[in-house]
C-alpha positions in Angstrom: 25.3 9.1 -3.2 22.9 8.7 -0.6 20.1 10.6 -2.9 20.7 8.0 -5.7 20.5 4.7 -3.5 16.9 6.4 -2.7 16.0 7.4 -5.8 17.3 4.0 -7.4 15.1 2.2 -5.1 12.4 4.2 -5.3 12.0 3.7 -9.3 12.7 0.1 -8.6 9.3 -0.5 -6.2 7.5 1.4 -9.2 8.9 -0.4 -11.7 7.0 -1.0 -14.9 4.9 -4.1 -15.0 5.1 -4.8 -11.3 3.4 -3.5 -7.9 4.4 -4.1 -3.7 2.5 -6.4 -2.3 1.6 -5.3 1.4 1.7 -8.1 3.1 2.2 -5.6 6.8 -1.2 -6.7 8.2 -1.1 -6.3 12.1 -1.4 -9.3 14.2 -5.3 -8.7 15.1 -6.2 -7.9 11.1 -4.8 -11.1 10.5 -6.5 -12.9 12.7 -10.0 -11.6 11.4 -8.7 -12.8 7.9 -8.0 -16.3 9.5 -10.8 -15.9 11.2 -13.2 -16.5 7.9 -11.1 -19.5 7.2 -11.5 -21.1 10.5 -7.7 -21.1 10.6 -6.0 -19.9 14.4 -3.7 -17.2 14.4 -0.6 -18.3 15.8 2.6 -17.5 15.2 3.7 -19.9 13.0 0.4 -20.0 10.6 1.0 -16.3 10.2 5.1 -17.5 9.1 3.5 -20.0 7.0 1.4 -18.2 4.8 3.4 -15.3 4.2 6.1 -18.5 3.3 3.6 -19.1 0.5 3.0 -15.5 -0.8 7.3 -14.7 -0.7 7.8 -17.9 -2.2 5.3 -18.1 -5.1 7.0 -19.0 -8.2 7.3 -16.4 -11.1 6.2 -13.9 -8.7 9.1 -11.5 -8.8 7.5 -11.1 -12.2 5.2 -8.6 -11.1 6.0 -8.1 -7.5 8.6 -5.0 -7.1 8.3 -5.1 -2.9 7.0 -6.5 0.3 6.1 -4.5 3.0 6.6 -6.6 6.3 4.8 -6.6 10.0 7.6 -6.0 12.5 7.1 -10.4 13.3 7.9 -11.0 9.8 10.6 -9.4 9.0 12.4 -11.9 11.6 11.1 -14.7 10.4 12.6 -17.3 8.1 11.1 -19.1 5.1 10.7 -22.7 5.4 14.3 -23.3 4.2 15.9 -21.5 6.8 16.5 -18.0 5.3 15.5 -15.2 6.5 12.1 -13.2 4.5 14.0 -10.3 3.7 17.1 -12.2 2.4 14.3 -14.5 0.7 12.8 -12.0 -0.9 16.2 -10.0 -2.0 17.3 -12.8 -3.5 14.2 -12.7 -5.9 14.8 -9.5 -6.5 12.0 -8.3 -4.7 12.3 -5.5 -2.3 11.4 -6.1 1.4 9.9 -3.1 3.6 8.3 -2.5 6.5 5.6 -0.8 8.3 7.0 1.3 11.0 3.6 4.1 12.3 2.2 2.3 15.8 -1.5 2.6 14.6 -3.9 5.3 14.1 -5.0 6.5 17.9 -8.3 8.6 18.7 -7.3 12.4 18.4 -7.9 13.9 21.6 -10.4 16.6 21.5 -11.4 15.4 17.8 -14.6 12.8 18.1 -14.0 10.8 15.2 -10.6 11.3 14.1 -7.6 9.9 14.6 -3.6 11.1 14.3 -1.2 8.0 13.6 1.0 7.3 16.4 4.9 5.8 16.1 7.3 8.8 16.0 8.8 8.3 19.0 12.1 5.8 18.7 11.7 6.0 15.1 15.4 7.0 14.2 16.1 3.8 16.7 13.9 1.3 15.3 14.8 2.2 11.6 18.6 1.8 12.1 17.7 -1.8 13.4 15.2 -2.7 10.6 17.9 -1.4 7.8 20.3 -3.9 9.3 17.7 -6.3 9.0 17.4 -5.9 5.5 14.2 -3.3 4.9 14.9 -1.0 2.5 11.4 0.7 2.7 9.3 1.8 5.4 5.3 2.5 5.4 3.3 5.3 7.6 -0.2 5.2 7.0 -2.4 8.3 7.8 -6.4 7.6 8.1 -8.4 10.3 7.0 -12.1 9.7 7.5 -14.9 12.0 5.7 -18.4 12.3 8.0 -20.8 15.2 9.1 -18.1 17.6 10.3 -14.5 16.1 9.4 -12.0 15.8 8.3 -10.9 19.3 10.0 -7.9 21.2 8.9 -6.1 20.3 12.6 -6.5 16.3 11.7 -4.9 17.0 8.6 -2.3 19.1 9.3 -1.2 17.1 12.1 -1.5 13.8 10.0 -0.2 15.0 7.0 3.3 16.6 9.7 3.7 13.2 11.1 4.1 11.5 7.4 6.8 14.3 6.8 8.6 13.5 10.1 8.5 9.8 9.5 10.1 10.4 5.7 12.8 12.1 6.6 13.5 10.6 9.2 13.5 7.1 6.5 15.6 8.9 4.4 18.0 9.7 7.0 18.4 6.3 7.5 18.6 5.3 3.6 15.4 4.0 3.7 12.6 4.9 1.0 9.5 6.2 2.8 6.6 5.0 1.4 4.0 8.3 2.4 0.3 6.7 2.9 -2.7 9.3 3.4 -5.7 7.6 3.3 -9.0 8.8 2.8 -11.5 6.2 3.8 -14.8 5.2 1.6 -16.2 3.7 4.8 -19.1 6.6 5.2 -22.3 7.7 2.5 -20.0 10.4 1.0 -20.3 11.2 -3.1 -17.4 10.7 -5.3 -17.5 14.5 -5.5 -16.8 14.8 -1.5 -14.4 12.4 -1.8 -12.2 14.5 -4.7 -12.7 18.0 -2.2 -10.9 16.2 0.6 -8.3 14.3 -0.9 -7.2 17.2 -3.1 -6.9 18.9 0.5 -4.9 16.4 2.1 -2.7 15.8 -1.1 -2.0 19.4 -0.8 -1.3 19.1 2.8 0.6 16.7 2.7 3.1 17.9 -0.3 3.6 21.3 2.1 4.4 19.3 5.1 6.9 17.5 2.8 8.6 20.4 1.5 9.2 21.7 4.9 10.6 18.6 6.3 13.2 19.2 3.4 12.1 15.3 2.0 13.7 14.1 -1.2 10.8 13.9 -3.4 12.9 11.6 -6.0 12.8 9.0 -3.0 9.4 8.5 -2.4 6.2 6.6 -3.7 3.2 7.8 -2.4 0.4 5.8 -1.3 -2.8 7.1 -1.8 -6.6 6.4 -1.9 -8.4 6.5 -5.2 -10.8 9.2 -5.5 -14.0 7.2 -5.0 -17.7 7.5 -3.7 -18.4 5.9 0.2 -19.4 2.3 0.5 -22.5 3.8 1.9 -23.3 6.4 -0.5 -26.9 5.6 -2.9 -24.8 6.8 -5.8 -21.8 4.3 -6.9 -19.4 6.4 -9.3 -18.8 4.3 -12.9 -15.2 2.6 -12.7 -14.7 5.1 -15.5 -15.5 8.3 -13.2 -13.6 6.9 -10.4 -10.5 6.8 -12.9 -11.0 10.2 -14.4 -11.4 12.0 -10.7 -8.4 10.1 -9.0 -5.9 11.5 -12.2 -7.9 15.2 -11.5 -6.7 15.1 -8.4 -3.1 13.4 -9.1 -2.3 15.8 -11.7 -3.5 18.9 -9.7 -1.6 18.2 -6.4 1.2 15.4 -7.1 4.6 17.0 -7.9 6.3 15.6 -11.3 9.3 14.6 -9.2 7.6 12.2 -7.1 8.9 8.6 -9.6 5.6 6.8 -8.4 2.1 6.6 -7.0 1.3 3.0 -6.0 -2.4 3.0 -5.0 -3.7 1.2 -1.9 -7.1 -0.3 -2.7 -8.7 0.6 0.1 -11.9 -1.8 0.8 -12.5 -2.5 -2.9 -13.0 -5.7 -4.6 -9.9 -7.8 -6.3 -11.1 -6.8 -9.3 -12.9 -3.2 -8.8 -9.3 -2.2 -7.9 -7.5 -3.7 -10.9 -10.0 -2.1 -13.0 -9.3 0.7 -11.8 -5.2 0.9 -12.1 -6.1 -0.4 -16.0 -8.2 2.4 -16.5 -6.0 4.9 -15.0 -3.1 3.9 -17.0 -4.8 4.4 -20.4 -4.8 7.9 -20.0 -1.8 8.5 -21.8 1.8 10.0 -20.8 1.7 10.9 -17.3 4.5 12.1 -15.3 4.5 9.2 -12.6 4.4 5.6 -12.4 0.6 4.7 -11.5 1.3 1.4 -9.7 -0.2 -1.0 -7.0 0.4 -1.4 -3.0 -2.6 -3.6 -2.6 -3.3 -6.0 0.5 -6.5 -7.6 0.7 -6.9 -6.8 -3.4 -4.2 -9.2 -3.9 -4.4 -11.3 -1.0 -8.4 -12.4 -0.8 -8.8 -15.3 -2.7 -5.4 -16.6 -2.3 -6.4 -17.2 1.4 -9.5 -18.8 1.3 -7.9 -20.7 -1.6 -5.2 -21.9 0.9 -7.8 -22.1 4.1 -4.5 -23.5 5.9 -3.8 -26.9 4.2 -0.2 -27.9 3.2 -2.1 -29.4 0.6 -3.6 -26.1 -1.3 -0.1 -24.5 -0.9 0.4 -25.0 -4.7 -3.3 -23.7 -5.8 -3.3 -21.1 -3.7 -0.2 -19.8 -5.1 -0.9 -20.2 -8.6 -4.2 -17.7 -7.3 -2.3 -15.3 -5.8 0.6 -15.2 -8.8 -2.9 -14.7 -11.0 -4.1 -12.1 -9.0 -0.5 -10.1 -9.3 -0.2 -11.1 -13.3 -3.3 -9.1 -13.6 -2.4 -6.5 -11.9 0.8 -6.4 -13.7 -1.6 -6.1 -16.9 -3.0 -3.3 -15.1 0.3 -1.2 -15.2 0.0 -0.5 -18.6 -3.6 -0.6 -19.0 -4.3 -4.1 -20.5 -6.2 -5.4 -18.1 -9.9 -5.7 -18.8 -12.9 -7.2 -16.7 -13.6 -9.5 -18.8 -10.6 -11.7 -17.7 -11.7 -12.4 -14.7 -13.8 -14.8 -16.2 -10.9 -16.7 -17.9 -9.8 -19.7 -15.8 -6.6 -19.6 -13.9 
């Protein structure tokens, strides 16, 4: 029973048509986003403007799940209720983000190991009574002269297999995030080498932690050259690479892949989602998990006034409705020109 409430769940956050908003952005990320708006990060402008994202209108339309900070899952909407009752009520699952942050890796220059294992079984009991019915660990992989090494992986990719079935203990869904950055000068090609290595790293770790793969979505990078690389990959190449590398090292039972977006642009990243799912039958859901992809404009449309509340949600349900286009490969460039 326990294996089909995961499952169930799991299919539900990768439902067709609709992606998790992560919306799990630590207290000092925040505050650099607030930051550009001139806006103070306090605790209540923080409750406020995730107020506006949960309680869009007509976004449960393409909006399968929340992922939470550890504040916000305590918090309540403007009409009393709790977010994660809020959000259940729309249908919409709420999760959380449970790893403690990606620390330096001790004898590694350069690489990090994500931090957060210890309490976990503690902290997870609590945040299933508080309604999460997801968790998110995110694993930074970053690609330079040298790294990543097999140690960072391994131990990364052991970490994220702890931390699931340790989630699915509790009857929580684990969503599994290994990230490989696009932060350095690194080709496309580099980028393909290491995350086919850390995919395959990471599916052994899983295996061995005896993880339900039926009750999972994985969270992965795209497959896409480094910011600082001369050579940008075509949104087309960056497609056909990421669904090499899915296909090769993704096992058919895992129900969905919702992407993270990683540093691109609003609409680099739906681009790339649409492109991916015109490839045909594939044996996953190819979803979204997006942040900053889904989040950008609706904040400097808001810039903290009560009164751009209403446009700022009508941006952000725009920026989900195309998304949602995404999911079945609709979506085209060229509507980003259309007016909201």
């Amino acid at each position: 029973m326990e294996k089909m409430a995961l499952e169930s769940n799991a299919a539900a956050m990768v439902a067709p048509g609709k992606g998790i908003l992560a919306a799990d952005e630590s207290s000092g990320t925040i505050k650099k986003r607030f930051d550009k708006i001139k806006l103070e990060s306090t605790s209540e402008s923080r409750r406020a403007y995730r107020d506006l994202l949960f309680t869009a209108p007509g976004a449960e339309k393409y909006i399968s799940g929340v992922i939470l900070f550890d504040e916000t899952l305590r918090q309540k909407s403007s009409d009393g209720r709790p977010f994660p009752e809020l959000l259940a009520s729309r249908g919409i699952l709420p999760g959380i983000k449970v790893d403690a942050g990606a620390k330096p890796l001790a004898g590694f220059p350069g690489e990090t190991i994500t931090e957060g294992l210890d309490g976990l079984r503690e902290r997870l009991a609590e945040y299933r009574g508080l309604g999460a019915r997801f968790a998110k660990w995110r694993a930074v992989i970053d690609i330079g002269a040298g790294i990543p090494t097999r140690y960072a992986i391994e131990g990364n990719a052991e970490a994220l297999a702890r931390y699931a079935a340790l989630c699915q203990e509790a009857a929580i869904v684990p969503i599994v995030e290994p990230e490989v950055l696009m932060d350095g000068d690194h080709s496309i090609e580099r980028c393909e080498e290491v995350t086919d290595r850390v995919l395959t790293t990471v599916f052994n770790a899983l295996f061995m932690q005896r993880v339900h793969l039926e009750g999972i979505v994985l969270k992965p990078n795209m497959v896409i050259a480094g910011k600082k690389c001369a050579v940008q990959a075509t949104p087309q190449q960056v497609a056909d690479a990421t669904l090499r590398c899915l296909r090769r090292r993704v096992p058919t039972a895992v129900p969905g892949i919702a992407f993270l977006s990683g540093g691109q642009s609003e609409a680099e990243a739906t681009l790339h989602l649409s492109l991916m799912n015109r490839a045909g039958a594939l044996p996953w859901q190819l979803s979204f998990s997006y942040g900053r992809a889904l989040q950008k404009s609706t904040i400097d449309a808001w810039r903290g006034e009560v009164s751009n509340v209403a446009a700022a949600q009508r941006t952000f349900l725009r920026r989900a409705r195309l998304n949602g286009l995404a999911r079945n490969g609709s979506y085209d460039a060229a509507m980003e020109q259309v007016a909201a």
